[in-house]
VMD Tcl script that builds the backbone (N, CA, C; Angstrom):
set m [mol new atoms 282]
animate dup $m
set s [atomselect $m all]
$s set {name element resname resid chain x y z} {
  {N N UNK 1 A 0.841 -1.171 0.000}
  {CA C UNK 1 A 0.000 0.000 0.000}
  {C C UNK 1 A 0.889 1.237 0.000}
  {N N UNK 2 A 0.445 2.163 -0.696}
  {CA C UNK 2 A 1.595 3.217 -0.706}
  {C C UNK 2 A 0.593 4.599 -0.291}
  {N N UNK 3 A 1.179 5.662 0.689}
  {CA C UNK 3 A 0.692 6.567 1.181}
  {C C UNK 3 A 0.630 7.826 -0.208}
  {N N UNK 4 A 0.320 8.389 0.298}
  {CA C UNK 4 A -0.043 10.150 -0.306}
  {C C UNK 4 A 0.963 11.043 0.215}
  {N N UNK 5 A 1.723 11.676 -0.160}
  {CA C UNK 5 A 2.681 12.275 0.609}
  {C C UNK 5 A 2.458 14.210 1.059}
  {N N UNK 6 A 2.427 15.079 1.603}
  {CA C UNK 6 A 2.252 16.094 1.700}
  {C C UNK 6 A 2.239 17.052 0.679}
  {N N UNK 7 A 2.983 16.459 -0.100}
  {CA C UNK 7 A 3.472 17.421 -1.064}
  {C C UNK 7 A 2.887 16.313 -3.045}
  {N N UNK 8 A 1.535 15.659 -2.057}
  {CA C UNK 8 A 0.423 15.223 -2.892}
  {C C UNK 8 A 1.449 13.825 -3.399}
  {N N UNK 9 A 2.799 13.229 -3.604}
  {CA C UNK 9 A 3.364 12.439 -4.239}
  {C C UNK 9 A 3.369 11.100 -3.812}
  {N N UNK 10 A 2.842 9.696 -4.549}
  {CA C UNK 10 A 2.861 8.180 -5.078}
  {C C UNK 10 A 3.843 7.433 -4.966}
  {N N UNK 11 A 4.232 6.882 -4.276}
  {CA C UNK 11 A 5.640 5.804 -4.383}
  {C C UNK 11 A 4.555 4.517 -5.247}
  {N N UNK 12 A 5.303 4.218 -6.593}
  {CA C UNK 12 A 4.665 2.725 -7.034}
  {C C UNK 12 A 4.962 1.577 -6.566}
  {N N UNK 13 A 4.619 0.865 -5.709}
  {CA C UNK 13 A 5.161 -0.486 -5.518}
  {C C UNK 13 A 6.469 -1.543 -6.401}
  {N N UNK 14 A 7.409 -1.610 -5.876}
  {CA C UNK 14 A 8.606 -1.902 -6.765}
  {C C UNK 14 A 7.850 -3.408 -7.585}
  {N N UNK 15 A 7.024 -3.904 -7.085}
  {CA C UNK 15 A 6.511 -5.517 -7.865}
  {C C UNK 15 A 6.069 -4.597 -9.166}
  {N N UNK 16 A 5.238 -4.192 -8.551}
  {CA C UNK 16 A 4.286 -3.279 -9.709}
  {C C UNK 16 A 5.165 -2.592 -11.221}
  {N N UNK 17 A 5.677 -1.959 -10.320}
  {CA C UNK 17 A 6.980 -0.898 -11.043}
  {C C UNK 17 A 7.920 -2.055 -12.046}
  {N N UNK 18 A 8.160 -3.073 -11.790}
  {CA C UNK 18 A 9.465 -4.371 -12.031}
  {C C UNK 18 A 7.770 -4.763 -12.980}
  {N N UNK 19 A 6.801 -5.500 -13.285}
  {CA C UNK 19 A 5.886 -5.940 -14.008}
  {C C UNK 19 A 5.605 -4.706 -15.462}
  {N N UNK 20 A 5.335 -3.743 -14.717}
  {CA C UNK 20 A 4.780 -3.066 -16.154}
  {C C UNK 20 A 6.240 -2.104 -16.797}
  {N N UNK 21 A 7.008 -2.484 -16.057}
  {CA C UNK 21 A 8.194 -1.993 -16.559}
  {C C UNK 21 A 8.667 -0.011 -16.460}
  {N N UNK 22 A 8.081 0.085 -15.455}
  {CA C UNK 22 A 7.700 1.986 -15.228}
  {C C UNK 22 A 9.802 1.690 -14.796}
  {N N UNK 23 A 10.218 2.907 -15.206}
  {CA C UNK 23 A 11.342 3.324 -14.632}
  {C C UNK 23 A 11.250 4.874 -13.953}
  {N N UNK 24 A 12.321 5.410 -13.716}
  {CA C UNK 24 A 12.446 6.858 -13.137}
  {C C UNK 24 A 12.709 7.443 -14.670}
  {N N UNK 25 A 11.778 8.558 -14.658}
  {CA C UNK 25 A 11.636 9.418 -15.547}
  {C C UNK 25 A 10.091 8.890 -16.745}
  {N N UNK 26 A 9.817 8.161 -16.245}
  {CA C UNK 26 A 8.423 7.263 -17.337}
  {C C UNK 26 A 7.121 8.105 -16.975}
  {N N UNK 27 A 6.290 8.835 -17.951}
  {CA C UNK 27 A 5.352 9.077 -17.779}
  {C C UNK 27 A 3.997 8.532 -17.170}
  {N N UNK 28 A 3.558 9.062 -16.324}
  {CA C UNK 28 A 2.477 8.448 -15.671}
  {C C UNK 28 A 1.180 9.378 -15.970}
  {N N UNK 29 A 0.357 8.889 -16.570}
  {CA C UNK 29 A -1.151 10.053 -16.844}
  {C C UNK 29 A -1.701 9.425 -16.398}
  {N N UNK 30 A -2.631 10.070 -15.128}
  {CA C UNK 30 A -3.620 10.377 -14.082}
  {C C UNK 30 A -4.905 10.219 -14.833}
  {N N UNK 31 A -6.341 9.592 -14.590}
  {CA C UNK 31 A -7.682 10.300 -15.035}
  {C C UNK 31 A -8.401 9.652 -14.301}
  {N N UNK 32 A -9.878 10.671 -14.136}
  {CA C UNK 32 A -11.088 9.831 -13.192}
  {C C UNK 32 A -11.572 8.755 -14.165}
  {N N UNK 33 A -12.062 7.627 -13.349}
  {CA C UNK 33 A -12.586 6.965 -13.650}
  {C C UNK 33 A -13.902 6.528 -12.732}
  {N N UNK 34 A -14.771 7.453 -12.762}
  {CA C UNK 34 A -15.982 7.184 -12.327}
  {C C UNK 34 A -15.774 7.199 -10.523}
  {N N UNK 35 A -15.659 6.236 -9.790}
  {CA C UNK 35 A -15.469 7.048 -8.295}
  {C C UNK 35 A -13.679 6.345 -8.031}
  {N N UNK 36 A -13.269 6.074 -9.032}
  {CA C UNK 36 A -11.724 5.263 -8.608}
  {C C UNK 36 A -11.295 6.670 -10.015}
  {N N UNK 37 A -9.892 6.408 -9.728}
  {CA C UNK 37 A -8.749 6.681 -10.602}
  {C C UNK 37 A -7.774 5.622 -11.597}
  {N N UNK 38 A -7.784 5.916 -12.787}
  {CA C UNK 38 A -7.296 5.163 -14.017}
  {C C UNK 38 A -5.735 6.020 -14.387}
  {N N UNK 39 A -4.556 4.677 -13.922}
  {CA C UNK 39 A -3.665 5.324 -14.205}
  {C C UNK 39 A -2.920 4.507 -15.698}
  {N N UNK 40 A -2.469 5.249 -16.347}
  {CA C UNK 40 A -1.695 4.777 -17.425}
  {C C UNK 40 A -0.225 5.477 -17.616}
  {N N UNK 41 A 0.521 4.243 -18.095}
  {CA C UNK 41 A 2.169 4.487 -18.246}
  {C C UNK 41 A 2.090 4.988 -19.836}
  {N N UNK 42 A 2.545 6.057 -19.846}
  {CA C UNK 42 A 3.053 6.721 -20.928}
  {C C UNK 42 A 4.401 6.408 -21.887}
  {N N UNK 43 A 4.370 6.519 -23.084}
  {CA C UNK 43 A 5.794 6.449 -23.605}
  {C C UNK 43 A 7.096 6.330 -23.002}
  {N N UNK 44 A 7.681 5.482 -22.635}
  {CA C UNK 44 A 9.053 6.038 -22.601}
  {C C UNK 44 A 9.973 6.916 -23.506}
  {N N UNK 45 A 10.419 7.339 -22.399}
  {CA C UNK 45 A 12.111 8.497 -23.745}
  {C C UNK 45 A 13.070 7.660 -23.746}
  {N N UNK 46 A 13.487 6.588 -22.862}
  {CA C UNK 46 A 14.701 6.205 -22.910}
  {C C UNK 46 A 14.925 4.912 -23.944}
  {N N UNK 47 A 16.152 5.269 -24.299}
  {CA C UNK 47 A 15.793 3.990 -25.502}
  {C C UNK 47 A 16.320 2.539 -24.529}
  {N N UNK 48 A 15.482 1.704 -25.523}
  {CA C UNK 48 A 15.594 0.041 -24.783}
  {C C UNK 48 A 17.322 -0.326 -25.083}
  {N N UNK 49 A 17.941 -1.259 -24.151}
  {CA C UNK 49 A 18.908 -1.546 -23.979}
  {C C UNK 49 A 19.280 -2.553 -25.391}
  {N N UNK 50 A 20.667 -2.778 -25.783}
  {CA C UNK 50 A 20.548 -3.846 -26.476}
  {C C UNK 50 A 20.248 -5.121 -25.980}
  {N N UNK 51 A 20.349 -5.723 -24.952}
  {CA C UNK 51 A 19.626 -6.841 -24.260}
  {C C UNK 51 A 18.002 -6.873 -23.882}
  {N N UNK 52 A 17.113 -5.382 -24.091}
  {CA C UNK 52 A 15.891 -5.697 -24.371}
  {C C UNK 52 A 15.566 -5.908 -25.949}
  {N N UNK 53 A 16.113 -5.455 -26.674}
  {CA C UNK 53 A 15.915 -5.113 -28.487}
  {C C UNK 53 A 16.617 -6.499 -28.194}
  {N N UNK 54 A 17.141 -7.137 -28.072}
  {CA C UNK 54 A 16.997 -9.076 -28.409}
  {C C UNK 54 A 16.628 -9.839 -28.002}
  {N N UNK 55 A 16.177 -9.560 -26.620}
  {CA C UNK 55 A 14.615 -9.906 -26.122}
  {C C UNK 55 A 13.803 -10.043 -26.918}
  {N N UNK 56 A 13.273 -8.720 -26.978}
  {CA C UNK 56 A 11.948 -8.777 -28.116}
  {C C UNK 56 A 11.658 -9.006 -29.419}
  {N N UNK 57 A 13.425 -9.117 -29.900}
  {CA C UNK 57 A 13.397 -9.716 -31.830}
  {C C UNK 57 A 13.554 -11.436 -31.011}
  {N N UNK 58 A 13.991 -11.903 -30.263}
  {CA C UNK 58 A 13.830 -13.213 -30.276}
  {C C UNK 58 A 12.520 -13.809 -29.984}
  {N N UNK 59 A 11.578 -12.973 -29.272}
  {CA C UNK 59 A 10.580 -13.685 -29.191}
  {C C UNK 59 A 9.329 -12.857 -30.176}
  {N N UNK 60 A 10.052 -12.010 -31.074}
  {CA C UNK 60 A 9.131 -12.031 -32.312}
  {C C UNK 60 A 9.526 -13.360 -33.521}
  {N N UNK 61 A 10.574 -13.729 -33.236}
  {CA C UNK 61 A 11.315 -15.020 -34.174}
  {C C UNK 61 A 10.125 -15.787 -33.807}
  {N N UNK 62 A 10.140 -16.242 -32.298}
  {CA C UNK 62 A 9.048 -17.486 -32.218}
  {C C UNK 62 A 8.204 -16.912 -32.451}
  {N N UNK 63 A 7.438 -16.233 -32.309}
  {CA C UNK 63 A 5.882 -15.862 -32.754}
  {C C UNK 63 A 5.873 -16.484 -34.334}
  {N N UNK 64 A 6.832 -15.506 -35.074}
  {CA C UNK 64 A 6.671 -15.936 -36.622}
  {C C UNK 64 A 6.732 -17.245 -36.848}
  {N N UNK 65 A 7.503 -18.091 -36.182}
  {CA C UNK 65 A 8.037 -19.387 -36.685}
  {C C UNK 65 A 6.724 -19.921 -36.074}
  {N N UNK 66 A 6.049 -20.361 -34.754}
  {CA C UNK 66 A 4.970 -20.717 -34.765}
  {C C UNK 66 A 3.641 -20.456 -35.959}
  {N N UNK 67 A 3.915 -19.270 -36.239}
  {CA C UNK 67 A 2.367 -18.920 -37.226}
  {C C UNK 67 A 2.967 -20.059 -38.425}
  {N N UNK 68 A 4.229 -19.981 -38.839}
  {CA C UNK 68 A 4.391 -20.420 -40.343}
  {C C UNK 68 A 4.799 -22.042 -39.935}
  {N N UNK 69 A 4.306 -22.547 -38.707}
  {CA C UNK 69 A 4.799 -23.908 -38.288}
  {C C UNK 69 A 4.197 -24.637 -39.011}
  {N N UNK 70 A 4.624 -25.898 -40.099}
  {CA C UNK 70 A 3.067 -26.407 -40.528}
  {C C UNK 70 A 2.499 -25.915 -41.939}
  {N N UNK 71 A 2.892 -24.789 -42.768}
  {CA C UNK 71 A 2.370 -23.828 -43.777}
  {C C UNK 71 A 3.160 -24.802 -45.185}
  {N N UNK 72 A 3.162 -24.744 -46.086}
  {CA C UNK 72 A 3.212 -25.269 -47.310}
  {C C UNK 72 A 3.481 -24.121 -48.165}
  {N N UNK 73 A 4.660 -22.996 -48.344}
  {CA C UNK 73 A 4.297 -22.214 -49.517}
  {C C UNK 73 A 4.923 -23.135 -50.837}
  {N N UNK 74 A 4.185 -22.943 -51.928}
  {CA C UNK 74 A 4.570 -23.313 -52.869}
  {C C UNK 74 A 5.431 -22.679 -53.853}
  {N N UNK 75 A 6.235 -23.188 -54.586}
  {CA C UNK 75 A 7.429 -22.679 -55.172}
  {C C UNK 75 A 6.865 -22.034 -56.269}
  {N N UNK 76 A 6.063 -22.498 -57.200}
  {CA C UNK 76 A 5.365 -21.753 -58.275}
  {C C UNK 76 A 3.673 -21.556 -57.642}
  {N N UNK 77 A 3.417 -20.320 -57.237}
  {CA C UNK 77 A 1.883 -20.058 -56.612}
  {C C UNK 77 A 1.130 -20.414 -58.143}
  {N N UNK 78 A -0.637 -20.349 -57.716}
  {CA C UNK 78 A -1.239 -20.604 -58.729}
  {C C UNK 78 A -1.861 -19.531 -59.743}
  {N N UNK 79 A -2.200 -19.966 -60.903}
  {CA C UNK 79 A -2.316 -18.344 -61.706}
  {C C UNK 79 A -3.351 -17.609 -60.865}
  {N N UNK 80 A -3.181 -16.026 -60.806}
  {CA C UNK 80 A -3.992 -15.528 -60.500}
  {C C UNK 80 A -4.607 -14.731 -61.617}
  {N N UNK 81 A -4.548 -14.819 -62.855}
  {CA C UNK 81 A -4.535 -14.145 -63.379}
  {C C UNK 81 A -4.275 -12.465 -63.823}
  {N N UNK 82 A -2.653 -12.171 -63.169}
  {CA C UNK 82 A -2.028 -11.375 -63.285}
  {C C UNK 82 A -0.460 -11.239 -62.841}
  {N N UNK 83 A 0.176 -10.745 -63.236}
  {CA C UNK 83 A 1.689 -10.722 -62.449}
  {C C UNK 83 A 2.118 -9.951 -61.697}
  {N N UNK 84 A 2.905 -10.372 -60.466}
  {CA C UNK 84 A 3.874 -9.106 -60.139}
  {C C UNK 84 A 3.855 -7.670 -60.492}
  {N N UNK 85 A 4.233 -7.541 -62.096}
  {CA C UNK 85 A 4.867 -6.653 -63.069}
  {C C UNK 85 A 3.567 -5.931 -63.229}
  {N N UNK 86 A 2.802 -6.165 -63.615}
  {CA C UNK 86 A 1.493 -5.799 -63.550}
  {C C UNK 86 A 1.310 -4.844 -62.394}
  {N N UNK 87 A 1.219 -4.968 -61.255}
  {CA C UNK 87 A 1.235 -4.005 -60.345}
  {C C UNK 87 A 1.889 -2.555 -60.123}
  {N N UNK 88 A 2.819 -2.697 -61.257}
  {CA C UNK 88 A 3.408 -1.725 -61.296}
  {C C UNK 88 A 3.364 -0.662 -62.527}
  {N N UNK 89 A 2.790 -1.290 -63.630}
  {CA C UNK 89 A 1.760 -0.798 -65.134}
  {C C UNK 89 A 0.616 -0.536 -65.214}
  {N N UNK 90 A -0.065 -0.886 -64.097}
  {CA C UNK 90 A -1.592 -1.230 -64.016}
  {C C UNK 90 A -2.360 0.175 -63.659}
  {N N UNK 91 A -3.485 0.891 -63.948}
  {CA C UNK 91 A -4.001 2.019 -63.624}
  {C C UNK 91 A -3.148 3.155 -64.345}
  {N N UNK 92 A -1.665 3.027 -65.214}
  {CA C UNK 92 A -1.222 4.128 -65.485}
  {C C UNK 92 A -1.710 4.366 -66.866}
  {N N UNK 93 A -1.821 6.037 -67.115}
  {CA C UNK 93 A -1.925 6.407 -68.733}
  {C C UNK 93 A -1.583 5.633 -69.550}
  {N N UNK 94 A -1.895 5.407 -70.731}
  {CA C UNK 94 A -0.506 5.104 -71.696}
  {C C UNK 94 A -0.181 5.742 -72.757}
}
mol reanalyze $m
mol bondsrecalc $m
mol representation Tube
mol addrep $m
């Protein structure tokens, strides 16, 4: 439980703080929410470490590799009746 301090200021609970990832200097926006208060963490400024940026490309790897677990692309797709090249001629003057 964290007090109100005189000078109106919030200590966040370090569990809390360590879960949603709030650091010192992280925006916090305040709003009513009917008879409680709705708080939300704002943008960070600080940029992520290189040990979070490979964190999060490694477990975007598994995400992808799960979706395409199992998938069949085929080497020649089937006609669609149009090409590639086409997309790029298509709708212009001539």
């Amino acid at each position: 439980m964290s007090k109100v301090t005189s000078k109106l200021q919030v200590t966040i609970p370090k569990g809390l703080a360590e879960k949603h990832r709030i650091r010192p200097g992280d925006e916090i926006h305040w709003s009513s929410a009917g008879d409680g208060i709705r708080i939300e963490i704002g943008p960070s400024e600080r940029p992520l470490s290189i040990e979070e940026r490979m964190k999060l490309f490694d477990e975007s790897v598994r995400r992808q590799r799960r979706r395409q677990a199992g998938k069949k692309y085929p080497k020649n797709p089937p006609d669609r009746g149009w090409k590639r090249e086409d997309l790029y001629v298509r709708g212009r003057p001539r």
